[in-house]
N, C-alpha and C positions, 0 to 999 in steps of 0.2 A: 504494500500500500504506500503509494506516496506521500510525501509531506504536503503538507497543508501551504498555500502560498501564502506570502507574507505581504501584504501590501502594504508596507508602510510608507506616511504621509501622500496613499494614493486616494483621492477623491474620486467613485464611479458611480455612474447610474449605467445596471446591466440588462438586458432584456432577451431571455432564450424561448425562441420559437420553436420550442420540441423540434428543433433539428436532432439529428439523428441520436446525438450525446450531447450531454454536457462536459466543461469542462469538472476534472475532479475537483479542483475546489467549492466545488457546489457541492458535491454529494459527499467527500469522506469526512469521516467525524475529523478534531482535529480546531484550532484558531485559525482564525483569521483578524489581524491586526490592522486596526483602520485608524485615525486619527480624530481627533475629538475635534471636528472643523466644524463651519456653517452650513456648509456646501451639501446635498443631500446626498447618501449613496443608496441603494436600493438594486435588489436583484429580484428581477420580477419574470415570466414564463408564461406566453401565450400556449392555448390546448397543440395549436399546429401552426406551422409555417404559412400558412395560408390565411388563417386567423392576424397574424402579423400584416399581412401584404392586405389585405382589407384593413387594418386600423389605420395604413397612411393611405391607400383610396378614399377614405371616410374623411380623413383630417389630414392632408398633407401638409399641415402646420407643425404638424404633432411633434414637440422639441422635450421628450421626456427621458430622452436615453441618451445615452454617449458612444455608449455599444451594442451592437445588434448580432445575435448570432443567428445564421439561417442555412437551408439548402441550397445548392447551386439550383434546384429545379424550378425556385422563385427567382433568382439572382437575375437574371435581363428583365423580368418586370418590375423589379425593385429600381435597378437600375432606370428604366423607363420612365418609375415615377419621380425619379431624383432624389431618393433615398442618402445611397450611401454618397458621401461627399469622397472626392479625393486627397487622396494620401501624400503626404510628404516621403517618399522610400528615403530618404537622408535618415529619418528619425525611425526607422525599422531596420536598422542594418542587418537582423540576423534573415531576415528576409532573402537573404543569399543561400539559406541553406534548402528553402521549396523549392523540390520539384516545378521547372520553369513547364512545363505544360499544363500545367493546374494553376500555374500562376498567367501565362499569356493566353487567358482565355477573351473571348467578345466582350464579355462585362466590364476587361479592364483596358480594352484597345483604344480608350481616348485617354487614357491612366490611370493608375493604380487607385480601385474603388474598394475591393474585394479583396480579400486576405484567405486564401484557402486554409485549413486547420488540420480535417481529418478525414478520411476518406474509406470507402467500404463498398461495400455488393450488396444487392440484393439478391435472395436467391429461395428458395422451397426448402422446410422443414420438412419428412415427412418419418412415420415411423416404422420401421423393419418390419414390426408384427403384423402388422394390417395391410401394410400397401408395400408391392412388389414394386423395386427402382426401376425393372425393366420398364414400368406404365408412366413411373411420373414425370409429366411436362407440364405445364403450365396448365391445359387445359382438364389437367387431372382434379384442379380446384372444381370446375365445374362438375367432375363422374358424381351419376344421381347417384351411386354406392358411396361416396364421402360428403356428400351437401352440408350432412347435419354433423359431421366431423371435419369440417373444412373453417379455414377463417384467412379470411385478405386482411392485409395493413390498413390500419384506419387513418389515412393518409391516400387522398385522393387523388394526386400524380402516382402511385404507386399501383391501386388497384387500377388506372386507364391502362400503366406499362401491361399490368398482368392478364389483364382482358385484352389488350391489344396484342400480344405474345401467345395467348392461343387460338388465336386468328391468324398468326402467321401476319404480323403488322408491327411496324417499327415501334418503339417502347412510347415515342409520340407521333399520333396517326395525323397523316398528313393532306391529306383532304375528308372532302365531305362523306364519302362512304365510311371509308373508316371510324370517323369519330362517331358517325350515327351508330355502324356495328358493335361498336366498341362501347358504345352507352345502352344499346339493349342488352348486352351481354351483362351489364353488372344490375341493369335493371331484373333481369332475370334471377342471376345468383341473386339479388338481396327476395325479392317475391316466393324464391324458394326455401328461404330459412339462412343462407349463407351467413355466415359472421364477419363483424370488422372489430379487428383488437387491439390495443394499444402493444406495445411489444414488451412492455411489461406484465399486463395480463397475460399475454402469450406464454411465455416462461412456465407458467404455474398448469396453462390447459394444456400442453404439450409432456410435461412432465406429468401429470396424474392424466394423462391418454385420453382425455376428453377430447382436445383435438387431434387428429392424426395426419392432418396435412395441411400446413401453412404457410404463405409468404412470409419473409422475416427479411429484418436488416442480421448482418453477417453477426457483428458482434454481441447484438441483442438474443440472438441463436445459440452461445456459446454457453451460460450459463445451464440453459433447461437441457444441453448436450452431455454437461458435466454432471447429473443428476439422473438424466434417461438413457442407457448406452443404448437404446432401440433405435433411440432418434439420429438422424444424420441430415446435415445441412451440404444440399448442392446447388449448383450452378445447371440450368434442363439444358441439352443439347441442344435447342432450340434459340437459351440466351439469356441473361439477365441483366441487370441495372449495376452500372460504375457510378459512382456519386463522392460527393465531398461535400463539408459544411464549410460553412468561410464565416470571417467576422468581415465588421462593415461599422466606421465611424458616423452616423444619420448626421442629416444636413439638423440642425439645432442643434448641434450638442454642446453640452455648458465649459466639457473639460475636456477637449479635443488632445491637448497633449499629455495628460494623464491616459488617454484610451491610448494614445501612439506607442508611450511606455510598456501599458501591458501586451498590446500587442506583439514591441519587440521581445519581452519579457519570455511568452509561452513559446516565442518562437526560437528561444535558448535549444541546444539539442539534447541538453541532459534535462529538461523539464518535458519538452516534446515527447521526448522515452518514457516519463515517468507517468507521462496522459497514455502514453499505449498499452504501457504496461497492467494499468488502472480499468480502463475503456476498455479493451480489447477489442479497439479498432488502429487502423495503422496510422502513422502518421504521414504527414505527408512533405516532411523535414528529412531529406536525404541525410544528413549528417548524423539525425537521432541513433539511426542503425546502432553504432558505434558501440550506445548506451541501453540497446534493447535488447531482452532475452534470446540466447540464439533460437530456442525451444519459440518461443511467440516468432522470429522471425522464419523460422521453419514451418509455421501453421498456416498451411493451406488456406484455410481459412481465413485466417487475418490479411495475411500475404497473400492472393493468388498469385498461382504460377502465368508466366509467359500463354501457357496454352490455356489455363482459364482466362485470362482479362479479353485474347482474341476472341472469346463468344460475348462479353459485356459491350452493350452499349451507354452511352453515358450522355444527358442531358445536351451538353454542350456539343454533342452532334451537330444536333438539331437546330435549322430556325427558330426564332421565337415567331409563334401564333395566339395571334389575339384572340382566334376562335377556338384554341385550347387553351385559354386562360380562363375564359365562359364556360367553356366545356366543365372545368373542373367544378365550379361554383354549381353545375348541373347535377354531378357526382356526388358532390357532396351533399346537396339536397337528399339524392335517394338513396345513399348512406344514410343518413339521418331517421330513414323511416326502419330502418331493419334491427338487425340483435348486434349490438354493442355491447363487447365486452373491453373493457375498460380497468 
């Protein structure tokens, strides 16, 4: 377990949009050291990523945070809305140690807006005793033999990928047939009893067998792995989801150079190790290696290999579409009417 960060004399207002982790100092027991100042700090957690990108459509005044952490799969509409502000790279030196493809993406091509953090797969839980590897793909969530043992991500860029994936359709469908197939398809799993789970719920139905086949983020997969040896986490021949969270300075923020701070801060390579090590997602700080388990850098899982990431597709593919930005507020609607486990 890593140590607890020490933020002294740092003044923050943070805000995690259930991207895929946080950082550990949110979650291990442990101090944290702040300073007796005027200035407010506050860490505060929208339900989802999408929840966030609707609170600056709503109010793109909204000047309550300093730091924002999210998905790349909102990041060009954030960007759009004029969210994150640009970055001084002077004042993030360790910023040399990202992985530069995760760093020179679209969102940052007018300059550094986005800050990538940590990175992972999406991929199928399913369990040895019930369901044969040879069957599961994607469209295995929908077999009537698992409906009422099945649960997609509650996270609605997530179930499009997985309904568009067993359609044999890119992880974002890119015109009008597709998105329409792809929204009766979830309309249907939800009308049939299908589930949407938090991936912490996940954990607990996976492990006492209640579910036996589900979408998961990689490292959110790894605990109910280490408790269930039935269960195993893959990547379907077929393909799944490359992603990364990224931080982002919001245009209002009161202490711009205290967020630059922590940003260079996490981006240290022996602190970056100590978030993978924690998370048990990868980092995405080449130099962390250095300071990470050879055991975690060996795990498939955390790491894919060269020949799994050649089946992942990864957001920044793709164009941004305005009619899958709609789409998704579509999904989530009819998420909203079905069994949430949470």
């Amino acid at each position: 377990m890593p140590s607890a960060f020490l933020l002294s004399r740092l003044s923050l207002r943070l805000v995690f949009s259930c991207s895929r982790h946080a950082p550990s100092f949110l979650s291990i027991p442990g101090k944290i050291i702040l300073p007796r100042a005027s200035s407010p700090r506050s860490k505060n957690e929208f339900e989802s990523v999408f929840d966030l990108v609707r609170a600056y459509r709503e109010n793109p005044n909204l000047d309550t945070y300093d730091l924002i952490f999210f998905s790349d799969n909102v990041a060009e509409e954030m960007r759009r809305l004029d969210v994150p502000t640009s970055l001084e790279r002077n004042k993030i030196p360790n910023i040399k140690h990202i992985t530069p493809k995760l760093l020179d993406t679209r969102v940052n091509a007018e300059g550094l807006r986005v800050v990538p953090y940590m990175f992972g797969t999406t991929g199928i839980v399913y369990n040895k005793n019930h369901i044969n590897l040879e069957t599961v793909d994607w469209s295995t969530l929908w077999d009537e033999r698992y409906i009422n043992a099945s649960c997609l991500l509650h996270d609605e860029s997530e179930v499009i990928a997985a309904a568009a994936f067993a359609q044999e359709y890119p992880a974002v469908p890119e015109d009008d047939t597709a998105m329409r197939n792809t929204t009766e398809m979830i309309r249907a799993y939800t009308a049939r009893g299908g589930a949407y789970c938090s991936d912490i719920a996940l954990i607990d139905e996976l492990v006492s067998e209640r579910i036996w086949i589900a979408q998961d983020w990689n490292g959110s997969a790894i605990p109910a792995l280490e408790e269930n040896s039935a269960l195993a986490y893959i990547i379907p021949a077929s393909g799944g989801q490359f992603w990364y969270d990224g931080i982002a300075v919001p245009r209002g923020a009161h202490h711009t150079q205290n967020a630059l701070r922590f940003i260079d801060f996490i981006n240290q390579p022996k602190v970056a190790a100590e978030n993978v090590e924690y998370l048990q997602y990868a980092s995405v700080n080449d130099s962390a290696r250095e300071y990470i388990d050879p055991d975690i850098l060996a795990n498939e899982i955390i790491y894919p290999s060269a020949q799994t990431r050649a089946k992942l597709q990864s957001y920044t593919d793709y164009p941004y579409y305005e009619a899958v930005a709609t789409m998704r507020d579509e999904i989530d609607a009819i998420m909203q009417t079905g069994k949430l486990l949470e």
